[in-house]
N, C-alpha and C positions, 0 to 999 in steps of 0.2 A: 530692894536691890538683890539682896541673897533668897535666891528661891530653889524648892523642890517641886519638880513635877514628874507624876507617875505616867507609866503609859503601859498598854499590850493588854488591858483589859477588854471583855469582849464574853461574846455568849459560846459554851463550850458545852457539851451533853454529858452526862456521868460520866465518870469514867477519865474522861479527856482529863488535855491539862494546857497550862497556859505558863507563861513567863511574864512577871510584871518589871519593870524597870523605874529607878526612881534617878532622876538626873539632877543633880547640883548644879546652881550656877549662880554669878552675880559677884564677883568678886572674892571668891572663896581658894581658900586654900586645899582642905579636903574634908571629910565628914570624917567623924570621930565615931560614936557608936552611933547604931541607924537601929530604927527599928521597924515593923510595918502592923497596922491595927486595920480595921476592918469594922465596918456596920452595918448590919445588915436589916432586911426591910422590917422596921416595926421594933429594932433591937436598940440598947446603946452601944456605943463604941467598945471594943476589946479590943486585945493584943491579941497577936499573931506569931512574932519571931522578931526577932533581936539579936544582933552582932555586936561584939564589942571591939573596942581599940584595938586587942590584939586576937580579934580573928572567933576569940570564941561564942559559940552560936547557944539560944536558948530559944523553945518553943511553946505554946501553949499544947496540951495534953491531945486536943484533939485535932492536931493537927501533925503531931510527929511521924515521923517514918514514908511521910506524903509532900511537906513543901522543906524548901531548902533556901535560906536565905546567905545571901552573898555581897560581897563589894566587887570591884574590880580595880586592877593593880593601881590606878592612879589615885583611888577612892574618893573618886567625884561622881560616882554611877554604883546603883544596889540594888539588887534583884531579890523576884520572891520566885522560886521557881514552883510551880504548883502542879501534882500531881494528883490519879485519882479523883478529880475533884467531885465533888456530890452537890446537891440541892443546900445544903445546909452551908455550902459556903459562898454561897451567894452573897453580896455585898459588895461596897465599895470600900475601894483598901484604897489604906493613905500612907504617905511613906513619912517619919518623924527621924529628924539627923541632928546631933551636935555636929555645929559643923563652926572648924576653925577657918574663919577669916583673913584674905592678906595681911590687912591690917593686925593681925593679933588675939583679937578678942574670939570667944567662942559661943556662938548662937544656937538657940534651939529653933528648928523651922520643921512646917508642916508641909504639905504638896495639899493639893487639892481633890486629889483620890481620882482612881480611875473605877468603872464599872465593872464587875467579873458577876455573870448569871450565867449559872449553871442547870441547866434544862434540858427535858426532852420536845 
């Protein structure tokens, strides 16, 4: 019932950039901290960036000063805003939310990742 799915991934040349989107739905109240990880070909999964409840943002090292991750006001939708991007961050990013339910309870849910290749 309660799902996340990413979207806005896509093939993008150095340099460029892209905006990923993760959308809640299914009975949800809002997402609580959200985070977004990433695997890329041959790798295992990493972190990428992270929001918490009240707004504040953390990122993996090689990725600062380039993406910017976000909620938006209703916090049923979270973005990975990607700039810069290079070869190396190639992979498919998946979007991971606590996310509080109508009912009450609070779930951890994954999206199904969207593709980002970054090529010339």
């Amino acid at each position: 019932q309660v799902q996340l799915v990413e979207s806005g991934g896509g093939l993008v040349q150095p340099g460029g950039s892209l905006r990923l989107s993760c959308a809640a739905s299914g009975g949800i109240l809002r997402m609580n901290a959200m985070n977004w990880y990433r695997q890329g070909p041959g790798k295992e999964r990493e972190y990428v960036a992270s929001i918490g409840t009240t707004g504040s943002t953390n990122y993996r090292d090689s990725v600062k000063g380039r993406f910017t991750i976000s909620k938006d006001i209703t916090n049923k939708r979270g973005f990975l805003q990607m700039n810069s991007l290079q070869p190396e961050d190639t992979a498919v990013y998946s979007c991971n939310a606590d996310i509080r339910t109508m009912t009450g309870s609070i779930l951890n849910s994954w999206g199904r990742g969207t593709q980002v290749t970054v090529s010339s």
